[in-house]
N, C-alpha and C positions, 0 to 999 in steps of 0.2 A: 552381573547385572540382574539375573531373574532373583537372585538372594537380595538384592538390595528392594527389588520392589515387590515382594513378597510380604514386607515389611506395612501392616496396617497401617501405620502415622506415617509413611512415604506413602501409599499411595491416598489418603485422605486429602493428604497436603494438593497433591496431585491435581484431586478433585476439588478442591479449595477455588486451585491457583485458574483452574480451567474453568470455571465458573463463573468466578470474579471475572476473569477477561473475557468470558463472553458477553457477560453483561454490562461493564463497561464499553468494551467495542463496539456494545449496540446502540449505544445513547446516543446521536450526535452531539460533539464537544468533548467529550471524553475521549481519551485515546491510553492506551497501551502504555503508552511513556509515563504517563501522569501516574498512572495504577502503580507502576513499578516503583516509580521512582518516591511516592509516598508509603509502600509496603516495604522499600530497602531498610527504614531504621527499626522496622520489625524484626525483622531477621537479625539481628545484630545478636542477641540471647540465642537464638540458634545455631546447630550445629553446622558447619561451610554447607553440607549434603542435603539438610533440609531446608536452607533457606535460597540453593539452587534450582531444587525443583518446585519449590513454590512456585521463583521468580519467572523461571522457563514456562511453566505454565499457565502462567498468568499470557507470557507471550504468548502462545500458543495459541492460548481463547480468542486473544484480543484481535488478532488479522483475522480469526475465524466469525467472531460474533460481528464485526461490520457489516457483513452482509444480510444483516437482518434490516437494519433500518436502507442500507441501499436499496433492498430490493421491494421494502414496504411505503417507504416514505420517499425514495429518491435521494435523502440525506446522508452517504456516507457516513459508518460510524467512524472509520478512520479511513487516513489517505489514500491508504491498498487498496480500497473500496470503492474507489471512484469509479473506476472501468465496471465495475458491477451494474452499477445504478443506469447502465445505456440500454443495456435488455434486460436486466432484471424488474426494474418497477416496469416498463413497456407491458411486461409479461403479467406482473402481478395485477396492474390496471385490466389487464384482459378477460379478468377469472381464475387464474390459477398461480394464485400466489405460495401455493403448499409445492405446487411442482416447480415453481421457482427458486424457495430456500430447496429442493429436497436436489436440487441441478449443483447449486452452492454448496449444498454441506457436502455430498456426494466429493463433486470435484475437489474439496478441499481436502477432503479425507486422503483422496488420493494421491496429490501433489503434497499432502504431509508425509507423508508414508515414502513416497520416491526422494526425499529431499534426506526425510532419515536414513533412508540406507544409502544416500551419499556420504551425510554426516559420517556414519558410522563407520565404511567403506575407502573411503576417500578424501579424508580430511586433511592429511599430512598435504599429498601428493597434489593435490588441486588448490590448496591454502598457497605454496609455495609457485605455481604458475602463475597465480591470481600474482605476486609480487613482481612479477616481470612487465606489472601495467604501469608504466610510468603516469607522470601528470598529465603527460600529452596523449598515451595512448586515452586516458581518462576523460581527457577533454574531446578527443574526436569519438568516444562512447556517446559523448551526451550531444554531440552535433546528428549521429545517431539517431539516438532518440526525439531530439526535437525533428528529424526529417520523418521520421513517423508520426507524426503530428498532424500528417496531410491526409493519414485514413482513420481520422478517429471521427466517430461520430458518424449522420450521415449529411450533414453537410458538405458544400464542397471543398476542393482542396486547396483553395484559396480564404474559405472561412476560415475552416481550419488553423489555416498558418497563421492567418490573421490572430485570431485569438490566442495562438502560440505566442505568438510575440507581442501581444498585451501582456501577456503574465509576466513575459523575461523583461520587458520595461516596470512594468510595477514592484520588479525582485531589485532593482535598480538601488533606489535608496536607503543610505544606510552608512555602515561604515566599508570603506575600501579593504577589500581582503589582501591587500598586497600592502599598499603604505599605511593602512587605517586613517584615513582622510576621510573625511565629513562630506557625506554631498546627497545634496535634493533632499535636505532633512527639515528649510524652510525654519530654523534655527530654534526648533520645538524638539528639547531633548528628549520624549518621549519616542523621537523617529529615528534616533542612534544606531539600534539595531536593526532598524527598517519592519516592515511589515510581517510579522510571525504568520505563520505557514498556520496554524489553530484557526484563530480569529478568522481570517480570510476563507479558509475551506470549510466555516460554520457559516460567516457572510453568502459565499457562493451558493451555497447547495442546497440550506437549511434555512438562512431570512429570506435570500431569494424565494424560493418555493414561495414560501408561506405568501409575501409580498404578491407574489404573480398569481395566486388562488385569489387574493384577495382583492387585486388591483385588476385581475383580467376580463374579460366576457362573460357573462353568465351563461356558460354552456355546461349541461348535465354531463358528468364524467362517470361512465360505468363502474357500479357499484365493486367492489371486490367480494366475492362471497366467499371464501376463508372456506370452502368444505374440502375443495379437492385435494387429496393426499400428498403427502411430499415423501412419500417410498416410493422410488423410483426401481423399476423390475431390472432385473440383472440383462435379460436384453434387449432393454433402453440404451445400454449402456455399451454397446457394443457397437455402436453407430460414433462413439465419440473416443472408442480406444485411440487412435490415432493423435486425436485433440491432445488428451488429458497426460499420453506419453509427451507428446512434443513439447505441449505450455509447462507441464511441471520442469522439463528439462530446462527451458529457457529462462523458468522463476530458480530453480537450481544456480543456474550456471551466474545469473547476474546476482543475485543475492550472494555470493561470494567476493563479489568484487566490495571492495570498502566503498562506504558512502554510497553507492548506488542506492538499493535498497527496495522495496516492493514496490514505488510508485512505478517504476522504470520496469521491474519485470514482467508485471502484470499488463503494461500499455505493450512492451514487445511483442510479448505472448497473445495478445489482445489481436492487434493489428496483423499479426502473421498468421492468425484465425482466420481472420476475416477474407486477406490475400486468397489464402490456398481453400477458401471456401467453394462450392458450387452455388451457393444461395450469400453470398455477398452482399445483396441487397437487402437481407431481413436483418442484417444488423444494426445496432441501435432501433428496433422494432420490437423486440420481444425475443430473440436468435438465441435456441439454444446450446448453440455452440459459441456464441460470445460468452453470455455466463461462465461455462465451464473450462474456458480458457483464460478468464479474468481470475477467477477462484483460485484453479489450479496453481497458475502462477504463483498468486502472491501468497499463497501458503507454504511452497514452495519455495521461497526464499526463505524462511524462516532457518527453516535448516543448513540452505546455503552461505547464511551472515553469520552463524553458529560455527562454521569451518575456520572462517580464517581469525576468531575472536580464541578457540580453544584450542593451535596448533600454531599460532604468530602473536597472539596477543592484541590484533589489531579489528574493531567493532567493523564488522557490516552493516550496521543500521545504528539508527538513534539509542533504538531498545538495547542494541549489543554496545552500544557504551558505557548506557547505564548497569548492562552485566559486567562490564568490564571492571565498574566499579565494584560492584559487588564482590567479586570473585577476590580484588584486590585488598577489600576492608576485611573481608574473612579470610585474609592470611596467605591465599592462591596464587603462584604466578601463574599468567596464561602465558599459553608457550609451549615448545618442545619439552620442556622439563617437568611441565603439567601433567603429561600423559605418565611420565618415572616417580615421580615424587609425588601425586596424588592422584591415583588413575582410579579411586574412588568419586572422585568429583568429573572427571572428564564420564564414568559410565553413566553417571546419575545425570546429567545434562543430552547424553542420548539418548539415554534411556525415556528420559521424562518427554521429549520429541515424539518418540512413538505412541508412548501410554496418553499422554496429552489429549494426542490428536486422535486414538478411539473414543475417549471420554469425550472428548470436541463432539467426535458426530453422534453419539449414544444420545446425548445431554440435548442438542441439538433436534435430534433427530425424534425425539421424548416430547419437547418442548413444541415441536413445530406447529402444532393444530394451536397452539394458545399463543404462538407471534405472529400466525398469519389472522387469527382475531384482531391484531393489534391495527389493520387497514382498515377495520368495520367502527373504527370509533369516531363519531361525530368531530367534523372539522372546530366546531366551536368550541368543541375539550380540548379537542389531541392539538392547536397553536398555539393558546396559551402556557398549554404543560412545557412546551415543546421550545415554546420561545424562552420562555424561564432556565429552561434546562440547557440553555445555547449562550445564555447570558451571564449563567452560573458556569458555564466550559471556559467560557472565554476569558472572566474574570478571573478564575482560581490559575489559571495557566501562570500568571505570574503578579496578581494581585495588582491588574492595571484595570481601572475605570480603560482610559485608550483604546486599550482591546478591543472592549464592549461596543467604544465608536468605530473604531476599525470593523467590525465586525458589521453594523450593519450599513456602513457605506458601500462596502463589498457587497449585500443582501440586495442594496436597490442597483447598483453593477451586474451583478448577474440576473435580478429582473429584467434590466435591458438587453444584456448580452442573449437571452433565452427571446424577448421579443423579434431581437434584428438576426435569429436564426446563427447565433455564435455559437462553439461549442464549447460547455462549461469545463470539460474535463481537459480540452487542448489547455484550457486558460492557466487553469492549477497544473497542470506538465510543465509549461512552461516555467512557471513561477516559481517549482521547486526545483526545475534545470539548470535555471540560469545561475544560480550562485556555484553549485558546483562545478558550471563549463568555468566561472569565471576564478575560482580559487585555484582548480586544476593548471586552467592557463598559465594565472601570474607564478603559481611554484617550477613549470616550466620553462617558464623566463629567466624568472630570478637563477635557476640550474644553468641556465645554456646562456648565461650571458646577455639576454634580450634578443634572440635569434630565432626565430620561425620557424628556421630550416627541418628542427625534429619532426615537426606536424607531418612532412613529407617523406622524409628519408627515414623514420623510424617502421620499420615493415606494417606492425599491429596497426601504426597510425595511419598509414596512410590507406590501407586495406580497408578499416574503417569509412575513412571519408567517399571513400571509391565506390561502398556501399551506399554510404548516403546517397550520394552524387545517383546513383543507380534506383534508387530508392524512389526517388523522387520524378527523375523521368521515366520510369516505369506509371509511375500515380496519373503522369502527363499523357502518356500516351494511353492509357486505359480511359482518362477523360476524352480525349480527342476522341477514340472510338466509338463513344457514347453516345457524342455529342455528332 
């Protein structure tokens, strides 16, 4: 592994790949997927090793640079990002938007780092548990997640849920994951595939915003002054050891599981921040310990959806199916056989995880005095750029005008949802939940006959929901005491 990135055109690429994904990541409308998956017919003239670590590092960038416009604009550059945008623009609005990326790249740095030497460490051994998750265990995952829904944000835990379950109603139409039946599509074949998860988290986060600046109160918003540094002293950092082991474990451990992916790790991690916190209440305020537990995470899965993609064959994430593709057009099977018959490719994929993710924060961490600049540009520039740039995300995703509408119906939705004190991030949790609780279900069904029973008697499953269940009147009872 140190002979292969010893190699000046491997670690260029390296630097290429981590680059690009920062800077796309950072755009809102732009995502990681998109990067890849228009860089994959590049790599074709490339050797399988070099057109791995490109692609690996473009992933890499790409959950890392998100957090640039979350934490400057409120705009998530990609999904993983959302839990960022609660304390991080709070933070950035306050004066110190350099100690806010410098909290982000920090924690990321380190949740990439823990995830690779899981990669690296543990990737047979934990790929092969992850398999013992049936569709059931999978679906009371995500009942799970949606019961943590009740501490996001700091509204209450009835917003909260409320706007949970606006998403998983709006995930609704489309085609049936089980029979492929047509429903609430309003007979406009445009709605076949229902509402892409793009469009809507560029509507939500990014037209809203701009809408609610421009439709709001005329109230002065404290300037951002872009001076204070984002090196953060070694013991700053020692107030958050606890944080940054636990989240990157929890961005680890769900980012192995298939289809989950960083929205889910990063909100787990998020919300169990918040829980085991002394200062609970400063979250979604500016909370330095939500940042570094939203970062860590979902950096942190990276490596984790990387486990079970190069030791089973099977994607963690969107990104890793589009590797999956890759791996497979250069000739690669993934799999146990991967590691015997090309263990040149399985090094160059951890390797690149780790080299990545220094360049991540070097690059990052270089750049930082010139993107916390990027809060001091007149609102009359930076909406237009900005709206253009959201409009050009949403169209290129699949060459739909629709989109573009979808896009800002959702913008004036979540200008209301932001006035009636909903929270944006439950809304998109749920919205990317519900199709997974519902696919996981129906292939449970269709396995067992149409019988329930596994939900219950399967141990993981029901352990899960027990949780939830626990999850929740715990939330109840900490309001009642409040209250």
């Amino acid at each position: 592994m140190i002979a292969l990135f010893s190699d000046p055109l491997i670690l260029g690429l390296v630097l290429l790949g981590t680059t690009l994904g920062i800077t796309v990541g950072g755009i809102p409308g732009l995502t990681g997927t998109m990067l890849i998956a228009l860089t994959l017919p590049f790599t074709f003239s490339m050797q399988p090793v070099e057109g791995l670590v490109l692609l690996v590092a473009m992933y890499v960038g790409a959950v890392s640079g998100g957090l640039i416009s979350a934490t400057l604009l409120r705009m998530p550059g990609t999904p993983a990002a959302v839990m960022t945008t609660l304390d991080g623009y709070p933070m950035a609005n306050s004066g110190r938007p350099g100690r806010a990326l410098g909290l982000g790249m920090g924690a990321s740095l380190v949740g990439g780092i823990i995830s690779w030497f899981a990669l690296w460490q543990l990737s047979e051994p934990m790929a092969d548990w992850s398999t013992k998750l049936g569709p059931f265990e999978l679906f009371s995952l995500v009942i799970l997640a949606l019961a943590l829904l009740a501490g996001v944000g700091e509204s209450t835990r009835a917003r909260g849920l409320l706007a949970g379950s606006l998403g998983v109603l709006v995930a609704m139409p489309g085609m049936h994951p089980a029979t492929g039946e047509l429903r609430w599509t309003m007979e406009f074949t445009s709605m076949n595939e229902g509402f892409r998860l793009i469009p809507v988290l560029i509507g939500m986060f990014a037209i809203g915003k701009i809408l609610d600046d421009i439709l709001g109160k005329a109230e002065k918003v404290e300037k951002v002054t872009g001076k204070d540094s984002a090196w953060i002293p070694l013991s700053d950092w020692k107030k958050h050891f606890v944080n940054l082991i636990r989240s990157s474990g929890i961005g680890t451990l769900i980012g192995i599981l298939p289809g989950v992916g960083a929205n889910i790790g990063s909100l787990a991690a998020y919300v169990t921040a918040k829980r085991a916190s002394k200062n609970a209440d400063e979250f979604g305020k500016g909370s330095e310990e939500g940042i570094v537990a939203s970062e860590s995470a979902n950096n942190a899965t990276v490596g984790g959806a990387l486990i079970p993609l190069i030791a089973l064959g099977i994607p963690g994430s969107v990104i890793g199916a589009v590797l999956l593709g890759a791996l497979i057009v250069h000739g690669l099977q993934p799999g146990p056989l991967l590691f015997r018959q090309n263990p040149e490719a399985v090094h160059a994929i951890i390797g690149t995880v780790l080299v990545a993710n220094l360049m991540m924060f070097l690059i990052m961490l270089i750049c930082a005095r010139w993107m916390a600049k990027l809060s001091l540009i007149p609102k009359n520039i930076l909406f237009p750029a900005v709206t253009l740039c959201c409009v050009w995300g949403a169209y290129a995703l699949n060459g739909l005008w629709f989109d573009v509408i979808v896009m800002f119906v959702f913008g004036l939705l979540g200008c209301l949802m932001e006035r009636s004190k909903l929270p944006l991030a439950a809304f998109v949790i749920g919205f990317v939940l519900a199709p997974v609780a519902e696919e996981n279900l129906c292939a449970g069904l269709m396995a067992s006959g149409g019988s329930y029973a596994p939900l219950v008697t399967r141990p993981i499953s029901i352990c899960l929901l027990v949780l939830a269940g626990c999850l929740l009147l715990w939330k109840k009872k900490d309001s009642a005491n409040r209250s």
